[in-house]
N, C-alpha and C positions, 0 to 999 in steps of 0.2 A: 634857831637861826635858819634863814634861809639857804638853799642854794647858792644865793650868790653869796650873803655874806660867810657863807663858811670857805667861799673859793679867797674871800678876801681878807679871813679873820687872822692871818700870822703877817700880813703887812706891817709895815713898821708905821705906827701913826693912824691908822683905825682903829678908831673904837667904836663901840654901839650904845657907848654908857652915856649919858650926857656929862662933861668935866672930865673922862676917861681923854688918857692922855695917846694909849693903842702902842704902848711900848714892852709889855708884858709876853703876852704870845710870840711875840718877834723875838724876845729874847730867848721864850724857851725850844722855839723852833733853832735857834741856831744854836743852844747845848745838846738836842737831841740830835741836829743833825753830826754835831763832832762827836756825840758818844754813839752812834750808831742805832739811833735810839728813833721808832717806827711814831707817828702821832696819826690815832684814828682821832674821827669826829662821830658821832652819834647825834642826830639834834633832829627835831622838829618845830616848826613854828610855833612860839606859845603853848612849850610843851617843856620846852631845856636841855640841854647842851651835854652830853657827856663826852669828857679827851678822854682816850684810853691811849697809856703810853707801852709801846710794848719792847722788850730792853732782849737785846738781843743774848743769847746763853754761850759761854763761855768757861773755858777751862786753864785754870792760871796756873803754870808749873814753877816752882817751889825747889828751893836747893834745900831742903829739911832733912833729916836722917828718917827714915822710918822708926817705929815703936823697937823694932826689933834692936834698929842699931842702937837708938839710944839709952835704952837699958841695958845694954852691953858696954857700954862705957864708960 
């Protein structure tokens, strides 16, 4: 991809495919954006494209008993 098409490649309705519809990227640009979720590009002309999605780290707290409580019960 070039330059520009990678400034244009999550618009909703570009494609670069021929019969590509350019609904895909858009879509996944806006689940990445409500999960907090980073989208690099990597690309050269006539070389290929890599997304690298990077998912941001998180710590979920849990009403669980620990080990200790639960085998005491």
């Amino acid at each position: 991809m070039t330059t520009e098409q990678q400034s244009r490649a999550f618009y909703r309705g570009v494609s670069f495919h021929p019969g590509g519809n350019g609904i895909g990227l858009s879509v996944v640009q806006n689940i990445a954006r409500d999960l907090h979720i980073k989208i690099h590009i990597d690309s050269a002309p006539n070389q290929g494209t890599t997304f690298t999605l990077i998912f941001p780290a998180y710590e979920q707290q849990l009403n669980c008993p620990t080990r200790t409580e639960a085998l005491t019960k």
